[in-house]
C-alpha positions, 0 to 999 in steps of 0.5 A, a space after each residue: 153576756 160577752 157582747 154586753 161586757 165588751 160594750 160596758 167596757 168599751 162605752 164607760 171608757 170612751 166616756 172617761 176619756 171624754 172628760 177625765 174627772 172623779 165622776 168619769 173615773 169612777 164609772 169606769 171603774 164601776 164598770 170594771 168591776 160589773 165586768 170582771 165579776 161577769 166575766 168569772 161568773 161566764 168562765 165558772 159556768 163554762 168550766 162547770 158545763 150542765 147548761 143547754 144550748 140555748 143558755 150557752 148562746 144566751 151566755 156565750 155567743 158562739 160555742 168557740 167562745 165558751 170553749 175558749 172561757 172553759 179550757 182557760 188556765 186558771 185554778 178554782 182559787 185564782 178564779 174565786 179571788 177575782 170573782 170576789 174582787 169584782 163582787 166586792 168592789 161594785 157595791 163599793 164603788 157605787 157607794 162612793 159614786 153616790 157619795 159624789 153626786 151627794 150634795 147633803 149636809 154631812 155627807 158631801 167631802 166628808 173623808 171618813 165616810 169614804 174610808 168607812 165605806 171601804 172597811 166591809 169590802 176589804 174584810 171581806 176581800 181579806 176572809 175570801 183570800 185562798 189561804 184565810 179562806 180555807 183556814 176559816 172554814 176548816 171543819 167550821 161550817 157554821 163560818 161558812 154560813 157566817 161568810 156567806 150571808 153576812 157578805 150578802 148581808 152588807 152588799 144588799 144594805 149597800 145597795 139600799 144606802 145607794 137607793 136611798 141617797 139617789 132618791 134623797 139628791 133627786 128629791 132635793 133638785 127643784 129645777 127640771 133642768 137640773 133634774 134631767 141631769 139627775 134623771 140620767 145619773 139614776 137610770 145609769 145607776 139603776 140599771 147598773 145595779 139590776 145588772 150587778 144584782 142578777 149575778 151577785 147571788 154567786 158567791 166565791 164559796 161556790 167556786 172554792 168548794 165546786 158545789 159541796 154539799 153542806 153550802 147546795 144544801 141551803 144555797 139551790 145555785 143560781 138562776 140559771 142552774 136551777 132546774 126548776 126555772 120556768 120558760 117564763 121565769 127564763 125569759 123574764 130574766 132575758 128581758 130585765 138584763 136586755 131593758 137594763 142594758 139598753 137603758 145603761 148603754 144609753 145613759 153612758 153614751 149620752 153623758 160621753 156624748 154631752 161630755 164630748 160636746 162640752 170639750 169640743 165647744 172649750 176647744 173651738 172656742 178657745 181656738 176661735 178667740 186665738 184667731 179673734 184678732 182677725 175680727 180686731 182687724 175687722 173692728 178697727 177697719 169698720 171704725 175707720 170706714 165709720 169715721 170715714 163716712 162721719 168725715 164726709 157728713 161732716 164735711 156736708 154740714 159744713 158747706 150747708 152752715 156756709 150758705 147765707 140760708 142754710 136748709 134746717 132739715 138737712 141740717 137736723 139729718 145731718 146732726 141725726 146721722 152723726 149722733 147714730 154713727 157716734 153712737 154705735 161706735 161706743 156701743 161697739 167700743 164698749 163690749 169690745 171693752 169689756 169683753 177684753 177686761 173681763 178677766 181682771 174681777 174681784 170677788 166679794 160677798 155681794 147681796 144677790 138681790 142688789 147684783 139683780 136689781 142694777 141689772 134690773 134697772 140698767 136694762 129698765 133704761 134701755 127698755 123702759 117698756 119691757 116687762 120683767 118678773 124677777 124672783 131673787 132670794 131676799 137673803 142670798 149672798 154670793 162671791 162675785 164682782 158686782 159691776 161684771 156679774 150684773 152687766 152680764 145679767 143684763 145682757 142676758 135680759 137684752 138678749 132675751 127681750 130682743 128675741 121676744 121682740 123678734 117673736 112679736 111677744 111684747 105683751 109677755 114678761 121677761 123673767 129673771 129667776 135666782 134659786 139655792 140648788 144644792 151647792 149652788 146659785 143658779 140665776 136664771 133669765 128665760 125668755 119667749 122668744 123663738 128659741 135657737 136652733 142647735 146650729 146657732 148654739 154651736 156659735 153663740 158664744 163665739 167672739 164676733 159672731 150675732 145673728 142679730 143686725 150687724 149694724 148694732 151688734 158686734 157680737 162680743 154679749 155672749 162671749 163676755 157672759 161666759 168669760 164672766 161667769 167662768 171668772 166666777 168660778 161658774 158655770 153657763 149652760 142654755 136651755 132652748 127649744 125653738 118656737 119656745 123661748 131659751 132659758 140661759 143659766 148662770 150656775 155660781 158657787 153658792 156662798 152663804 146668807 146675808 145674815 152671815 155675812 153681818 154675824 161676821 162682821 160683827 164678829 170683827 167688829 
């Protein structure tokens, strides 16, 4: 159990300084609180003593360490308080870590909900306080029994509120790769709150009163004092608490790892974009090693136009030379253009299926065979700059159908997909290619960088993709598996619904 509460510690707090946001903050701060409860609970049970050997080892480790908990100077009241102070916070921090992964209509950013929730704790805290303790159950046995259960009473109920609005929020995500996010949060929370729920039964009564009479009367202590335990009940517990953990424990650190991952990927690319002036350097000598060349083609077709009889082959490739090389000049201009005027957009509420149809038909007269499934909301709306949001989505569709076409699939479809998830607007563009492996993933996003013929790709899709949707105040996240295609997502604030967009122009009208 100590080994247990220095890693909770010591993994939720690596994860907030991952990435130092409410939701990281408030995982530390639920740990704490799971911790400092624990923590009394184990200095309780060392001060009080009647346990066996192997409970101490389950409990303690090592015997020193138990000896270090059970000559501690604390007093019964100073121990009782801090015990309540992590008895209480736990159920209310995990409401409010509920009530931020909320995505319900009513609940999200709703104050008064938060401030709702904190008037049962802080109650409870104010009656559990030494001096208003004792004053309240002065020869009123039946205010301890008023204190006791009503306490438990409204920790269980909260513990259902936050069950329930898990469910709800899991319920409501309809795309699996939302729900894998999702899948994580519930089993940290789970396991969490089994940890917490072991435990909790111990109320700060029994260390104000060191087991009196009238409270062992109808509260037979703990699981671990009760000396009708089992060997099998004994060992059953053992399991819950090691599953609970390890499932926890793995939760925390994949989320401080993905969290890690994403602010070193913020970093190296920003890094990288800073330094992006060497590949300017490169693009502008490429340019001229380009013109260059054209000059000497050029210099060809003069000198066969002087002949009396000019050879028309050589003149059709000399044309066809330069219309290539002045074609892949603008290509290059052009992303190398809009990558750099990325940052200058206006937002307006657009219809989300006219942003999906010009990307749509631009892509169409690139690629006039490639198939395309599109799936777009007929009355989405959203806020963004229609001209930069559909040249991103199309070269999204690029993207993928030059990978399926690398993959010899040209026979399957392309497909762009819009959905309403909770707050947002994810557009999703998916393909069946043959995937990216995690080493490409690592770079697709940097300036200047393709996996693709050089010749004709100067790297800069990726990087404008994501310069753009960050514009957007969104998000973009990639989903691949290699020899199964990649699905890029474009996760945007969502904004509201045709309808209305007309009932306010109407309005001011």
């Amino acid at each position: 159990m100590v080994l247990l509460v220095l890693l909770l510690l010591l993994v939720s707090f690596v994860l907030f300084l991952t990435r130092r946001n409410r939701e990281t903050g408030l995982i530390l701060a639920l740990a704490s609180a799971l911790s400092l409860h624990w923590i009394t609970v184990l200095v309780y049970i060392a001060k009080k003593g009647g346990i066996t050997a192997d409970m101490e080892t389950m409990l303690f480790g090592l015997r020193q360490v138990r000896h270090s908990m059970q000559y501690m100077l604390v007093t019964l009241k100073q121990l009782g308080f801090a015990m309540a102070v992590g008895r209480y916070l736990f159920p209310l921090i995990l409401l409010e870590l509920a009530l931020y992964y909320s995505y319900a209509k009513g609940i999200r950013n709703r104050a008064w909900l938060k401030v709702a929730a904190c008037i049962m704790p802080a109650v409870s805290l104010v009656c559990y306080y030494p001096p208003v303790f004792e004053w309240l159950i002065d020869g009123r046995s039946w205010m301890l029994r008023l204190l006791v259960s009503g306490t438990q009473g409204w920790i269980i109920a909260y513990l259902v509120l936050v069950a329930v609005l898990i469910a709800w929020e899991y319920r409501g995500i309809t795309m699996l790769y939302y729900r894998r996010f999702m899948r994580r949060r519930c089993a940290m929370i789970l396991s969490l709150t089994m940890l917490y729920a072991i435990y909790c039964p111990q109320d700060p009564a029994q260390v104000y009163l060191f087991y009196r009479n009238e409270y062992m009367g109808r509260v037979q202590g703990l699981w671990y004092l009760n000396p009708a335990l089992n060997v099998g009940n004994f060992l059953l517990v053992i399991a819950v608490v090691i599953i609970c953990s390890a499932v926890g424990f793995h939760a925390l650190m994949r989320s401080a790892y993905d969290n890690l991952r994403e602010g070193q990927e913020e970093v190296a690319i920003q890094r990288k974009f800073d330094t992006a002036s060497k590949g300017a350097s490169v693009f502008v000598h490429s340019v001229k090693n380009q013109l260059l060349a054209n000059r000497v083609v050029h210099k060809r077709l003069g000198q066969e136009l002087a002949k009396e009889t000019p050879d028309m082959a050589k003149l059709r490739e000399y044309q066809q030379m330069l219309a290539s090389a002045n074609d892949t000049m603008l290509q290059r201009m052009d992303e190398l253009y809009h990558s750099v005027r990325s940052n200058f957009i206006t937002l307006v509420p657009t219809p989300l299926e006219a942003v999906c149809q010009a990307a749509a038909e631009h892509f169409a007269r690139k690629y006039p065979d490639a198939r395309l499934e599109m799936v777009v909301p007929a009355d989405a709306l959203i806020l963004c700059d229609k001209v930069h949001l559909a040249e991103t989505i199309y070269n999204l569709l690029t993207n993928g159908w030059e990978a399926q076409i690398a993959a010899n699939r040209r026979e399957e479809p392309l497909a762009l997909i819009c959905q309403q998830e909770r707050l947002w607007t994810v557009i999703e563009v998916r393909d069946r290619g043959n995937g990216i492996t995690r080493q490409q993933r690592k770079h697709i996003y940097d300036p200047f960088y393709s996996s693709k013929n050089t010749n004709f790709n100067w790297g800069m899709g990726l990087y404008y993709v994501r310069a753009t949707v960050k514009s957007h105040l969104g998000v973009l996240r990639v989903d691949s598996r290699p020899g199964q295609g990649s699905s890029f997502f474009l996760q945007l604030p969502r904004y509201g619904s045709t309808n209305d967009l007309i009932e306010e122009q109407e309005e001011r009208a």
